[in-house]
C-alpha positions in Angstrom: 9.9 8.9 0.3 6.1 9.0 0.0 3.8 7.1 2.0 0.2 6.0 1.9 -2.0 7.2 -0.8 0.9 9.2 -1.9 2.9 6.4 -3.2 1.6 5.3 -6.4 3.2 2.2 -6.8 1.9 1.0 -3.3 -2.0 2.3 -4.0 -1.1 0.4 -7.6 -0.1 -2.8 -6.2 -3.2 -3.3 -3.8 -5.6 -2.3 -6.5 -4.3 -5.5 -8.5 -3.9 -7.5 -6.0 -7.7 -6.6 -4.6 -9.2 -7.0 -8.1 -7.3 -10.1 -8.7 -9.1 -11.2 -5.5 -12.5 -11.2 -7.1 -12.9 -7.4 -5.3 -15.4 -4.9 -7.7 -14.5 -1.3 -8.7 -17.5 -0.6 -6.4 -16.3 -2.2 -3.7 -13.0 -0.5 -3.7 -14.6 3.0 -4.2 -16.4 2.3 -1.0 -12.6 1.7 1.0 -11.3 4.4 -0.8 -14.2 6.5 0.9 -12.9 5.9 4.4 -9.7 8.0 2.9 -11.3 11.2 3.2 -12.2 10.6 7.1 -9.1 9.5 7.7 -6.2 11.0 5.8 -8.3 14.2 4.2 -9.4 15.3 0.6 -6.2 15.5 -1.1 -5.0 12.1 -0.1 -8.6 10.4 -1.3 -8.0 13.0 -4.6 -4.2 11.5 -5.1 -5.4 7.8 -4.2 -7.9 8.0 -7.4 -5.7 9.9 -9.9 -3.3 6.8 -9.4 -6.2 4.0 -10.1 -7.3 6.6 -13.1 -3.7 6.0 -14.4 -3.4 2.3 -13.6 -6.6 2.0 -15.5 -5.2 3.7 -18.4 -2.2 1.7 -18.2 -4.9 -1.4 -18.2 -3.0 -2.5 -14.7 -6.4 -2.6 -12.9 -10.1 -2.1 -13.6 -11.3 1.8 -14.2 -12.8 3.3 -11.5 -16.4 4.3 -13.3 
């Protein structure tokens, strides 16, 4: 089974629950930068195609 970033439905459920909190799309975009020091490129690539979808799905907030 995936983990992290990997594992849409976790990365999904977060987003919601962070924007439900009151947190910005900028303000997420700034934790999802600490992705790419800590789990690489592809993970921080993978972590954003899932919001991109949630977004389309209108589950969370677009990204930009």
């Amino acid at each position: 089974m995936p983990s992290g970033a990997r594992h849409r439905q976790g990365i999904v459920l977060h987003l919601a629950e962070a924007c439900a909190a009151g947190t910005t799309p900028a303000q997420i975009c700034e934790a999802f930068s600490w992705l790419l020091l800590l789990c690489g490129g592809n993970t921080l690539i993978e972590a954003v195609e899932h919001w991109q979808e949630a977004a389309r799905e209108r589950l969370v907030p677009p990204p930009y």
